[in-house]
PyMOL Python script that loads the backbone (N, CA, C, O; Angstrom):
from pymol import cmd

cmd.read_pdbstr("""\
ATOM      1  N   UNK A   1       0.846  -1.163   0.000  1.00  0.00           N
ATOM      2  CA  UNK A   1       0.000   0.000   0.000  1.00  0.00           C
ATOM      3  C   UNK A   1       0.894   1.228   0.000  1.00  0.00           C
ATOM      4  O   UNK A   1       1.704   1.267   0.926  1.00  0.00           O
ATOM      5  N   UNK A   2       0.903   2.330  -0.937  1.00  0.00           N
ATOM      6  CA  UNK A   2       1.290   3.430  -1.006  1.00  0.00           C
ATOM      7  C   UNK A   2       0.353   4.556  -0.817  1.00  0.00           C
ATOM      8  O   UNK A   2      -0.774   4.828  -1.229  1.00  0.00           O
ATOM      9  N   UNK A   3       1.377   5.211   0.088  1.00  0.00           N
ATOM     10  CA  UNK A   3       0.839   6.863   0.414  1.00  0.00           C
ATOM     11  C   UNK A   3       1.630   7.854   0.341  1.00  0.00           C
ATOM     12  O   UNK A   3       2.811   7.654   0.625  1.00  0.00           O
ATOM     13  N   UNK A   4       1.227   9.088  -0.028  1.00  0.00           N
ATOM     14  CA  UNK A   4       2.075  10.395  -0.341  1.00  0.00           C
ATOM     15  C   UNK A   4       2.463  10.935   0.623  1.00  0.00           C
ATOM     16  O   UNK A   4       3.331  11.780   0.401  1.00  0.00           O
ATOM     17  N   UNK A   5       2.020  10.726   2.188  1.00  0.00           N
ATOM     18  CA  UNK A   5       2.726  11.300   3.477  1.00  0.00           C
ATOM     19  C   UNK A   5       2.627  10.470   4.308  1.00  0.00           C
ATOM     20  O   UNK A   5       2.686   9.309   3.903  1.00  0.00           O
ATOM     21  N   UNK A   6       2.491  10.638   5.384  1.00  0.00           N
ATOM     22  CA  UNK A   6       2.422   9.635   6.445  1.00  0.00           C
ATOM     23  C   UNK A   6       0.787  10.531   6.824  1.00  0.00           C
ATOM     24  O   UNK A   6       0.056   9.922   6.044  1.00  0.00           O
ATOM     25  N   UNK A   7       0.132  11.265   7.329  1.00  0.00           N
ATOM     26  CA  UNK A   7      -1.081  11.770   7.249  1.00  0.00           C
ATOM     27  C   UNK A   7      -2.041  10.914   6.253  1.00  0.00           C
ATOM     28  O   UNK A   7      -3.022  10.198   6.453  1.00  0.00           O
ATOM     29  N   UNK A   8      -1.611  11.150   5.556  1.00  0.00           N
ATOM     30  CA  UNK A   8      -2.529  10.324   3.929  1.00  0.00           C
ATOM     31  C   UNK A   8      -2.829   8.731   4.508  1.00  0.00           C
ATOM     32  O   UNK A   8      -3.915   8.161   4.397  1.00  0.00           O
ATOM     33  N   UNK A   9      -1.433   8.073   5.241  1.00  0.00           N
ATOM     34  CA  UNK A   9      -1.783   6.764   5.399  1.00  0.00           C
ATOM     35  C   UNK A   9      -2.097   6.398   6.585  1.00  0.00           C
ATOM     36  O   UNK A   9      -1.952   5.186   6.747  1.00  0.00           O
ATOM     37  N   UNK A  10      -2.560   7.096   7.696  1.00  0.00           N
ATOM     38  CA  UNK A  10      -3.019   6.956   9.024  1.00  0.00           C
ATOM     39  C   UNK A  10      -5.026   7.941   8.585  1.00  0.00           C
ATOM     40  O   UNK A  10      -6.100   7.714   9.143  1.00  0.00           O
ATOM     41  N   UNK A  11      -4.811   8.637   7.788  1.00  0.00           N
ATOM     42  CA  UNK A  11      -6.294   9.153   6.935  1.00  0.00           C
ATOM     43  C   UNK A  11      -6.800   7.558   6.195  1.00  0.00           C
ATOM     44  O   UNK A  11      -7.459   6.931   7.025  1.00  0.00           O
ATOM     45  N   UNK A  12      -6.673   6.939   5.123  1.00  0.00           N
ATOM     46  CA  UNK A  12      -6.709   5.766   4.299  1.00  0.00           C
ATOM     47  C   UNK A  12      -6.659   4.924   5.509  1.00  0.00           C
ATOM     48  O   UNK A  12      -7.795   4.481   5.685  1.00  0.00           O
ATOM     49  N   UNK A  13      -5.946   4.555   6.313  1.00  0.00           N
ATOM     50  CA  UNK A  13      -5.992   3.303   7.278  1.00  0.00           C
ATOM     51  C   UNK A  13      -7.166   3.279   7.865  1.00  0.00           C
ATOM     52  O   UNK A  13      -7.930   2.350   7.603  1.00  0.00           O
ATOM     53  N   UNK A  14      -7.626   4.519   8.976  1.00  0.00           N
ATOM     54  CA  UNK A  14      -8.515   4.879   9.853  1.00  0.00           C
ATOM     55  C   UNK A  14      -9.813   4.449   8.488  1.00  0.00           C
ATOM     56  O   UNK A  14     -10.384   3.359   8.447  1.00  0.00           O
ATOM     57  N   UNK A  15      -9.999   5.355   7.693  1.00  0.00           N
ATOM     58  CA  UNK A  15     -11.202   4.807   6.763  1.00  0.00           C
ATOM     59  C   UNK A  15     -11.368   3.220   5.954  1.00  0.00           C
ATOM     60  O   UNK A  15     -12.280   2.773   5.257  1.00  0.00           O
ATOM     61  N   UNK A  16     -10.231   2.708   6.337  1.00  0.00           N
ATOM     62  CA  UNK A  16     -10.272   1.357   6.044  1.00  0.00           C
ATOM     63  C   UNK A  16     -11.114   0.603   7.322  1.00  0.00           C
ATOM     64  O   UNK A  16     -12.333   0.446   7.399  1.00  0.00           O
ATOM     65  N   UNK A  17     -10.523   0.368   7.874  1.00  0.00           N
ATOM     66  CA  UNK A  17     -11.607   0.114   9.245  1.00  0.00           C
ATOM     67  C   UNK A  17     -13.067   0.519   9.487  1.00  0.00           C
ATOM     68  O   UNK A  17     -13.996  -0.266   9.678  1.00  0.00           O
ATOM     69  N   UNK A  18     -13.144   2.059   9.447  1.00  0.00           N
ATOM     70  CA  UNK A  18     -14.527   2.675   9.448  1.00  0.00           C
ATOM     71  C   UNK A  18     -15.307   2.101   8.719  1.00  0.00           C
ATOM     72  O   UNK A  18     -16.443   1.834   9.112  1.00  0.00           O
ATOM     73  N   UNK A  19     -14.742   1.685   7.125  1.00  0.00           N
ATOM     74  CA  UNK A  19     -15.780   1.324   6.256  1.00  0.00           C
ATOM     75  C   UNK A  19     -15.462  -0.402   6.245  1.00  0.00           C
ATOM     76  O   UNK A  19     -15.853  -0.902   5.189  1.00  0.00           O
ATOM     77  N   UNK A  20     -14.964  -1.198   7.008  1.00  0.00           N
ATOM     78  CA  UNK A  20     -15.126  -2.269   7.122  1.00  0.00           C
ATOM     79  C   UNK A  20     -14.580  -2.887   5.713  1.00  0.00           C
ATOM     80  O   UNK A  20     -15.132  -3.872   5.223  1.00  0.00           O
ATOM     81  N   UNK A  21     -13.592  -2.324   5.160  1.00  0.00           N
ATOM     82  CA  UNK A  21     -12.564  -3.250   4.856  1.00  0.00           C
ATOM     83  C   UNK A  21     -11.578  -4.338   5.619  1.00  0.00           C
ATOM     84  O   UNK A  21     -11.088  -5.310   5.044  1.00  0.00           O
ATOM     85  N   UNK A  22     -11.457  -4.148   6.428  1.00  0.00           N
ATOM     86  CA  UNK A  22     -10.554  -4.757   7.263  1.00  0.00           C
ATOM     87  C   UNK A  22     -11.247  -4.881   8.313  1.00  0.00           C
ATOM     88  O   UNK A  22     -11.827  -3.945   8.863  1.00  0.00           O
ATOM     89  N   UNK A  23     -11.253  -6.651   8.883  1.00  0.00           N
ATOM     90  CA  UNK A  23     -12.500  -7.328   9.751  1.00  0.00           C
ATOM     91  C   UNK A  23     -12.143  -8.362  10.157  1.00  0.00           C
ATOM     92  O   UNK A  23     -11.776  -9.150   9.285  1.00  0.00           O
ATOM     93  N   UNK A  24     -12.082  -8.820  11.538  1.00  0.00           N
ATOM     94  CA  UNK A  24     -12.183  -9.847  11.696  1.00  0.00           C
ATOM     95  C   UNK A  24     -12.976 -11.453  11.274  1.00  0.00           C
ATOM     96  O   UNK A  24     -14.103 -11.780  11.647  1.00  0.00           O
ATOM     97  N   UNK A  25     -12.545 -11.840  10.875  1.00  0.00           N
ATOM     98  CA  UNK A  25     -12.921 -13.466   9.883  1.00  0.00           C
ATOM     99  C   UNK A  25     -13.655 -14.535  10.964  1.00  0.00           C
ATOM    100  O   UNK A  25     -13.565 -14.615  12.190  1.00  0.00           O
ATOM    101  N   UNK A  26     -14.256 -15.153  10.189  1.00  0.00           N
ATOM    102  CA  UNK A  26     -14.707 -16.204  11.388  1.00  0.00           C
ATOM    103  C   UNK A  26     -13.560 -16.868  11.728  1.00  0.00           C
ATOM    104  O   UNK A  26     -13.907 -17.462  12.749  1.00  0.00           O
ATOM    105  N   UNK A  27     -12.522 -17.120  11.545  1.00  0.00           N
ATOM    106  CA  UNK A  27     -11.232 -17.961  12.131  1.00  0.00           C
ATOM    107  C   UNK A  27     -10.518 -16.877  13.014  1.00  0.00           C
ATOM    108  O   UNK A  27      -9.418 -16.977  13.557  1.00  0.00           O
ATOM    109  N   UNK A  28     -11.397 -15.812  13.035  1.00  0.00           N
ATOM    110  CA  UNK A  28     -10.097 -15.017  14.174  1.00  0.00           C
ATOM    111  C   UNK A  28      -9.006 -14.268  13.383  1.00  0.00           C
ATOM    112  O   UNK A  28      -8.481 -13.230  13.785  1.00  0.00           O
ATOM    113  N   UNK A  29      -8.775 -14.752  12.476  1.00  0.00           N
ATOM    114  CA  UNK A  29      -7.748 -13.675  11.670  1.00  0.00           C
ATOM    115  C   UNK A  29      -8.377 -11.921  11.362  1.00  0.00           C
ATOM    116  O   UNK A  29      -9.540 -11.534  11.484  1.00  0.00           O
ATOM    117  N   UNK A  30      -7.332 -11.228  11.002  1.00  0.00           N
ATOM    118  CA  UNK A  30      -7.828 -10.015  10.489  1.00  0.00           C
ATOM    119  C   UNK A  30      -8.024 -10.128   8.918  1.00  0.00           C
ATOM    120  O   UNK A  30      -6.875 -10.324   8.522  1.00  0.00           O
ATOM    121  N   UNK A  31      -8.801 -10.113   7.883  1.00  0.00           N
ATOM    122  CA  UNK A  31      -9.357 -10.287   7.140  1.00  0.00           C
ATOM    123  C   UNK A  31      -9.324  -8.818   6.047  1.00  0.00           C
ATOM    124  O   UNK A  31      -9.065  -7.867   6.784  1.00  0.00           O
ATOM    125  N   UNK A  32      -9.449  -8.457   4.978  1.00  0.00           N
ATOM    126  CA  UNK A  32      -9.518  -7.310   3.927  1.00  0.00           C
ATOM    127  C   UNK A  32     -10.728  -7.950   2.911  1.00  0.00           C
ATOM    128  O   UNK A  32     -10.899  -9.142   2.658  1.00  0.00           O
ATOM    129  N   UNK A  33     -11.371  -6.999   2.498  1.00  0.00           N
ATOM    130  CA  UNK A  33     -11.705  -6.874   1.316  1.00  0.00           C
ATOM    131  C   UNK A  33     -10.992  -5.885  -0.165  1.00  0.00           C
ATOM    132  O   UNK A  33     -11.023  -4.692  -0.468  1.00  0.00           O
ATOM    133  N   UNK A  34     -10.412  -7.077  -0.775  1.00  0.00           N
ATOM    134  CA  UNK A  34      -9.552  -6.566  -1.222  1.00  0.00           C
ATOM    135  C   UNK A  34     -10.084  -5.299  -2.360  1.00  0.00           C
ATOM    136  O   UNK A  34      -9.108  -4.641  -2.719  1.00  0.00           O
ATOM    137  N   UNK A  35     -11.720  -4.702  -3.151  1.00  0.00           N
ATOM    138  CA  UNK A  35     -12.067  -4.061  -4.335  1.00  0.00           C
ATOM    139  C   UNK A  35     -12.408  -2.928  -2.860  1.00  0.00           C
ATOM    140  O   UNK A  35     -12.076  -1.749  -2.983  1.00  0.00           O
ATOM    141  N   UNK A  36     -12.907  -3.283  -1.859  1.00  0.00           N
ATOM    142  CA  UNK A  36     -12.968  -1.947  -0.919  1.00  0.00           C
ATOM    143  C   UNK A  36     -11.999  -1.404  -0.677  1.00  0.00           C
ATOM    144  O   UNK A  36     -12.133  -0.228  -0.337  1.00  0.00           O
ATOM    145  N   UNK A  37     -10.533  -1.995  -0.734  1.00  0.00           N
ATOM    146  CA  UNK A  37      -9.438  -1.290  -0.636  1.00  0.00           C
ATOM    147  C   UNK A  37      -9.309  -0.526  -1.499  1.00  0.00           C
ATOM    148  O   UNK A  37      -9.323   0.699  -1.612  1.00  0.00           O
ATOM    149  N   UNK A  38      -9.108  -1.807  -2.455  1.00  0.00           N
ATOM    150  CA  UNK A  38      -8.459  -0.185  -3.742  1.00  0.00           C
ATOM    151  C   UNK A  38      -9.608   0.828  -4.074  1.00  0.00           C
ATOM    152  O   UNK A  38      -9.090   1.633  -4.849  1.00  0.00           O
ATOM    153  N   UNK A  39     -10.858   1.166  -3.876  1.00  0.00           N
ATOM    154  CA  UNK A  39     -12.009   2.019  -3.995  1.00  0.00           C
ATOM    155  C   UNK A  39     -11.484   2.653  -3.017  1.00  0.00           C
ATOM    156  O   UNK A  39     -10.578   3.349  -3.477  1.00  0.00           O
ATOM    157  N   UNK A  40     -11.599   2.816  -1.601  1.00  0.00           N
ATOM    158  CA  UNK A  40     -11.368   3.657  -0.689  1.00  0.00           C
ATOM    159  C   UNK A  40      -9.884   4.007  -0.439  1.00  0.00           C
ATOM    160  O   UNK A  40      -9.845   4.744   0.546  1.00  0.00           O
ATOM    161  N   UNK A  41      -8.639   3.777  -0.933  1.00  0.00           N
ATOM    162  CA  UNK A  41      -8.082   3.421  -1.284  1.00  0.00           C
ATOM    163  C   UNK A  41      -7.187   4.923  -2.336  1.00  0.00           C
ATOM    164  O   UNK A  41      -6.208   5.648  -2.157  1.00  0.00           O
ATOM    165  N   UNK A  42      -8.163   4.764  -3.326  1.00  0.00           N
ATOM    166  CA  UNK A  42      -7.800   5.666  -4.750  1.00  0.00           C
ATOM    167  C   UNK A  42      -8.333   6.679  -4.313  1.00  0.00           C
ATOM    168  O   UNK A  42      -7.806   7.767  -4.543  1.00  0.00           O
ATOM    169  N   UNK A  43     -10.057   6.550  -3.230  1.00  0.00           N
ATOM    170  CA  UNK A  43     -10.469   7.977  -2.831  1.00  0.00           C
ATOM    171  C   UNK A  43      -9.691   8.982  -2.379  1.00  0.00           C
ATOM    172  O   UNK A  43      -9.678  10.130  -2.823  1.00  0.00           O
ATOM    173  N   UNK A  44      -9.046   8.550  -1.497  1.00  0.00           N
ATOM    174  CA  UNK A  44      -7.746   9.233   0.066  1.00  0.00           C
ATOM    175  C   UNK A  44      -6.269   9.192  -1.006  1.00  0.00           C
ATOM    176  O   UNK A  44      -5.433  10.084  -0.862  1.00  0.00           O
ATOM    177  N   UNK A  45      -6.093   8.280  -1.879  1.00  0.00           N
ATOM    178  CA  UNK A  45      -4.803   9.111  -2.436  1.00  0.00           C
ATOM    179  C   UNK A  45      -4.951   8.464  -4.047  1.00  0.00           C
ATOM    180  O   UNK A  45      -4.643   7.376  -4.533  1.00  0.00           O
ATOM    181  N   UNK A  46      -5.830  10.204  -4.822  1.00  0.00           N
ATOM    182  CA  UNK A  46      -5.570   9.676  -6.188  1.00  0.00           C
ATOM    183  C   UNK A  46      -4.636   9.920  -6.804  1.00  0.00           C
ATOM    184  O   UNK A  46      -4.604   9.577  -7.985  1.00  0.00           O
ATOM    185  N   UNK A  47      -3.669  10.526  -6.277  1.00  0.00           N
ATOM    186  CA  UNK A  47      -2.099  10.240  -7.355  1.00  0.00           C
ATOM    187  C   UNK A  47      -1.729   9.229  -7.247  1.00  0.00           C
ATOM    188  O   UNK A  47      -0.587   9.099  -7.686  1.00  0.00           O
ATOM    189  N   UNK A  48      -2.382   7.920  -6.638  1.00  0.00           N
ATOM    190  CA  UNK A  48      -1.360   6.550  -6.168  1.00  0.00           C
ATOM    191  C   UNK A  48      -2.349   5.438  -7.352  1.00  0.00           C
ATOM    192  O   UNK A  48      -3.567   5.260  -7.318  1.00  0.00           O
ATOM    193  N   UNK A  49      -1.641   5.007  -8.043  1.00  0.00           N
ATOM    194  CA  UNK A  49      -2.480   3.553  -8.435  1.00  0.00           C
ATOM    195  C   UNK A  49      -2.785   2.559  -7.763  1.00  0.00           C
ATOM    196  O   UNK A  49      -1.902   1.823  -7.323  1.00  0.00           O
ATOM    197  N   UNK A  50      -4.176   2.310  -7.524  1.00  0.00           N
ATOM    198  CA  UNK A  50      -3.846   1.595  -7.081  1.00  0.00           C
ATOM    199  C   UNK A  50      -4.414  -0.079  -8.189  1.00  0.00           C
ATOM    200  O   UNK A  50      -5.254  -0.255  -9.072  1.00  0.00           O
ATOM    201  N   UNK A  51      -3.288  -1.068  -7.409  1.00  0.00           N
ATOM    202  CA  UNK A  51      -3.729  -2.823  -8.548  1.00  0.00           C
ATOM    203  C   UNK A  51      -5.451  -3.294  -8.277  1.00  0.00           C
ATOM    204  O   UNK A  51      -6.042  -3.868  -7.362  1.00  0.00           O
ATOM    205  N   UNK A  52      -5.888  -2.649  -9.725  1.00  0.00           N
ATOM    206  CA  UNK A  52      -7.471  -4.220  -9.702  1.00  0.00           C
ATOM    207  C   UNK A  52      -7.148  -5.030 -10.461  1.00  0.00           C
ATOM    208  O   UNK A  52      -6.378  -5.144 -11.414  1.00  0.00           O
ATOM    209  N   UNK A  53      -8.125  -5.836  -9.698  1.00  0.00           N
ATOM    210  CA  UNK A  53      -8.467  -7.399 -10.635  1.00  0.00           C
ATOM    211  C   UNK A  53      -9.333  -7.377 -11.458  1.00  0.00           C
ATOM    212  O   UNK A  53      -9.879  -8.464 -11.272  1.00  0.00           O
ATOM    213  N   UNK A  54      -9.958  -6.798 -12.409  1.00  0.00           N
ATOM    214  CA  UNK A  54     -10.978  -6.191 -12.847  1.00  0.00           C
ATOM    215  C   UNK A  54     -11.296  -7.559 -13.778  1.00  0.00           C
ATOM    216  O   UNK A  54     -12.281  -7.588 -14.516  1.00  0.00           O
TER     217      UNK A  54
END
""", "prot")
cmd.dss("prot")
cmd.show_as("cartoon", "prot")
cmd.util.cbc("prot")
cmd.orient("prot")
């Protein structure tokens, strides 16, 4: 994951969580959705590409 400051990636992290990209799994692990990432993701830093699977 790339970010343009360190602000940008504690901004993008915090809204990763909020919007429930990142979740605990039924096995207890921490878990991502990986198309909510890169969507919320590209929102918080669009100079950064980010990789889909499209």
């Amino acid at each position: 994951m790339l970010h343009t400051s360190v602000e940008d990636f504690w901004i993008t992290t915090i809204a990763f969580y909020d919007e429930g990209v990142y979740f605990l799994a039924k096995d207890g692990y921490l878990n991502y959705n990986m198309d909510k990432e890169s969507e919320i993701g590209e929102k918080y830093n669009p100079e950064i590409s980010y990789c889909r699977e499209d």
